[in-house]
C-alpha atoms as an extended CHARMM CRD file, in Angstrom:
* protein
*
        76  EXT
         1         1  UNK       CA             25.3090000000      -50.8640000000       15.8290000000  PROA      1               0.0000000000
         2         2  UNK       CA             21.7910000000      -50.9080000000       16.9000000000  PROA      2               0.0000000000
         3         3  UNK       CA             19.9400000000      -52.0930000000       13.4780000000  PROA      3               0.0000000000
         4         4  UNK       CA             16.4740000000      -50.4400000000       15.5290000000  PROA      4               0.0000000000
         5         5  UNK       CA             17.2590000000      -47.0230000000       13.9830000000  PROA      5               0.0000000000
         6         6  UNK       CA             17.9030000000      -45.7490000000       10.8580000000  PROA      6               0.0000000000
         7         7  UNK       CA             20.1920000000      -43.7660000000       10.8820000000  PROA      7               0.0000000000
         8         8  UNK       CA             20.5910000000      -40.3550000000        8.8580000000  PROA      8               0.0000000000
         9         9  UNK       CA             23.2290000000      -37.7060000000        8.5560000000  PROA      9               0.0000000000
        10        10  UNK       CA             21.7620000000      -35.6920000000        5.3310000000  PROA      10              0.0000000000
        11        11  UNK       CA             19.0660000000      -32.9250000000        6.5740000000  PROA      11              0.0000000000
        12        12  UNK       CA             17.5110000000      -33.1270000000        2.9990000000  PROA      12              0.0000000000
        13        13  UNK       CA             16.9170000000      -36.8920000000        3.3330000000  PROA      13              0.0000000000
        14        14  UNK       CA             15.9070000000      -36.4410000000        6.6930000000  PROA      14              0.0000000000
        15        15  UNK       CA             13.4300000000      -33.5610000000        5.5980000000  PROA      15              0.0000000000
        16        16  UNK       CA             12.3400000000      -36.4620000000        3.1240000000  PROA      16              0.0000000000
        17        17  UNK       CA             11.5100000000      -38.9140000000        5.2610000000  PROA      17              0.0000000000
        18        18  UNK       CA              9.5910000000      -36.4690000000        7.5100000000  PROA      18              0.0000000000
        19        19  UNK       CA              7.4940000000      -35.3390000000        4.6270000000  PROA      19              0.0000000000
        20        20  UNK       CA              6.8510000000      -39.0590000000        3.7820000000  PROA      20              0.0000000000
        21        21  UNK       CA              5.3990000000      -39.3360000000        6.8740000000  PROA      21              0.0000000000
        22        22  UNK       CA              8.4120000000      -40.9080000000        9.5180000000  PROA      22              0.0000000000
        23        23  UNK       CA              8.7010000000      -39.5400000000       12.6980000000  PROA      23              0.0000000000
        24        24  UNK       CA             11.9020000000      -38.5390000000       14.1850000000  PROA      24              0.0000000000
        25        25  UNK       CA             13.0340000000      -41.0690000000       16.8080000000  PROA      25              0.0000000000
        26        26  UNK       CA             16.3190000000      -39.0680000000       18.2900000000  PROA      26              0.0000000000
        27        27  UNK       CA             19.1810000000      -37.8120000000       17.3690000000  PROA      27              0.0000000000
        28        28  UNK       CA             23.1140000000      -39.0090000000       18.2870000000  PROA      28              0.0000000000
        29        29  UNK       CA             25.8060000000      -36.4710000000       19.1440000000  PROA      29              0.0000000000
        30        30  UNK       CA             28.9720000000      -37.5610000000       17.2490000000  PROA      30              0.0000000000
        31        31  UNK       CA             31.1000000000      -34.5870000000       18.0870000000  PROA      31              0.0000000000
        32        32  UNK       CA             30.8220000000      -31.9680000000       15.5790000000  PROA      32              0.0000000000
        33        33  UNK       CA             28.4640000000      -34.2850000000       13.0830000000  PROA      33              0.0000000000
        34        34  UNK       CA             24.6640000000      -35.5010000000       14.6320000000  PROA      34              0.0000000000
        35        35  UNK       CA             22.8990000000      -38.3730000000       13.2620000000  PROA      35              0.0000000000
        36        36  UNK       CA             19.0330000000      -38.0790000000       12.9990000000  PROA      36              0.0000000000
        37        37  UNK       CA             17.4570000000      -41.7070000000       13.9340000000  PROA      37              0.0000000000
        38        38  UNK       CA             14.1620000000      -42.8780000000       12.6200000000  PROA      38              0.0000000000
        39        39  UNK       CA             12.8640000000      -46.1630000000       13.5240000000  PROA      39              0.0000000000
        40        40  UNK       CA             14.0260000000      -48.4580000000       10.9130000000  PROA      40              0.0000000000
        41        41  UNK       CA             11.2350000000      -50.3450000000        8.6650000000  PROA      41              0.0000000000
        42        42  UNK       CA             11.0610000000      -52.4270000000        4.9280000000  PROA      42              0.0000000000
        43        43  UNK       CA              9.1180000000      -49.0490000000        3.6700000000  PROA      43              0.0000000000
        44        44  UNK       CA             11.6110000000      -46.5260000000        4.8260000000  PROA      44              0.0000000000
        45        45  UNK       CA             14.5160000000      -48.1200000000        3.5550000000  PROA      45              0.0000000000
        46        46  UNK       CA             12.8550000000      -47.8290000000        0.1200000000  PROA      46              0.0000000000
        47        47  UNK       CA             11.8470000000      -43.9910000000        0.6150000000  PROA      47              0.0000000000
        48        48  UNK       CA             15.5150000000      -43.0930000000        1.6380000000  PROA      48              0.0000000000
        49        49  UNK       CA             16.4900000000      -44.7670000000       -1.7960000000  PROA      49              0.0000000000
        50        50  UNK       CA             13.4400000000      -43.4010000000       -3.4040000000  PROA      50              0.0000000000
        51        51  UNK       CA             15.1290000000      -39.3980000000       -2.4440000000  PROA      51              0.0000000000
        52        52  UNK       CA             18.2200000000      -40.5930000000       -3.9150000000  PROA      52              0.0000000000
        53        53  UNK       CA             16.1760000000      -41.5420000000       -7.1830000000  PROA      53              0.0000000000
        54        54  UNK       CA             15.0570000000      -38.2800000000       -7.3900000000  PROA      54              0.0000000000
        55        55  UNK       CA             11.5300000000      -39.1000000000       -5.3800000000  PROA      55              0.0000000000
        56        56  UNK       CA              9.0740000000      -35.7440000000       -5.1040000000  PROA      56              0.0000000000
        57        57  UNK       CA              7.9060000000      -34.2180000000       -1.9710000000  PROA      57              0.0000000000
        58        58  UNK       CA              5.9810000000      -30.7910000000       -2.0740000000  PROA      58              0.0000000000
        59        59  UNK       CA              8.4240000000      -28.2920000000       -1.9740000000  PROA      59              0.0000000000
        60        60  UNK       CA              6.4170000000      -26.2600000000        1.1240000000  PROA      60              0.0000000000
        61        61  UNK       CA              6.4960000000      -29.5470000000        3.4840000000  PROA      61              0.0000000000
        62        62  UNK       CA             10.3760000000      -30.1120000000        2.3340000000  PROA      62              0.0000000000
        63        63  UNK       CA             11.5360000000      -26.5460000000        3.1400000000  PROA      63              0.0000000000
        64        64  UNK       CA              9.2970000000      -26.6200000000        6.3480000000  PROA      64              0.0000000000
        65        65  UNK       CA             10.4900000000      -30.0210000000        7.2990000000  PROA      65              0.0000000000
        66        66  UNK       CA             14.3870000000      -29.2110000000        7.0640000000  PROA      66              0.0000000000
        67        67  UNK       CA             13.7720000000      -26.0460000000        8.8100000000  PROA      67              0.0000000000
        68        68  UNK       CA             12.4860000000      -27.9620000000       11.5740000000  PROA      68              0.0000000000
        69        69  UNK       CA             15.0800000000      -30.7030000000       11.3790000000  PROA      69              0.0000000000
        70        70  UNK       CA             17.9910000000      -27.7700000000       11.4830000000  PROA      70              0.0000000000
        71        71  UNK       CA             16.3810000000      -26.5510000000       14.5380000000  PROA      71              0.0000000000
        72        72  UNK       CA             16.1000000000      -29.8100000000       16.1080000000  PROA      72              0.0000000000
        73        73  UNK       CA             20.0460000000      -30.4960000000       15.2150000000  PROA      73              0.0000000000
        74        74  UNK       CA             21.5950000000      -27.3810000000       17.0800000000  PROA      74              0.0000000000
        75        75  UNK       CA             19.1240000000      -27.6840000000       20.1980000000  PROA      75              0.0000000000
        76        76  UNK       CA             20.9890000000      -29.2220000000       22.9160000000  PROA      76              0.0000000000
């Protein structure tokens, strides 16, 4: 395990993140499932448990970044 990435499988928390302001570092190819990797930091670590705390994010940017994100996911 590469502790470099932080690694996502949830589009909305990955939407999230985006919105917070993270850029997308990759993405991994686990057969059927793809993890979204963002370059791991103190600060994101606390916004990924800030979404699960019920953290806000403009709903616009949210729907706009998980559009992009789904996109992203079934390019190949």
């Amino acid at each position: 395990m590469d502790d470099k990435f932080y690694r996502v499988q949830s589009l909305y928390e990955a939407a999230f993140l985006l919105v917070k302001g993270y850029k997308l570092a990759g993405k991994e190819n686990n057969g059927a499932k793809v993890t979204l990797l963002f370059n791991a930091s103190n600060n994101l670590i606390k916004d990924s448990l800030h979404f699960y705390n019920g953290g806000e994010a403009g709903a616009k940017e949210l729907f706009d970044a998980y559009r992009t994100l789904k996109d992203y996911v079934f390019t190949k």
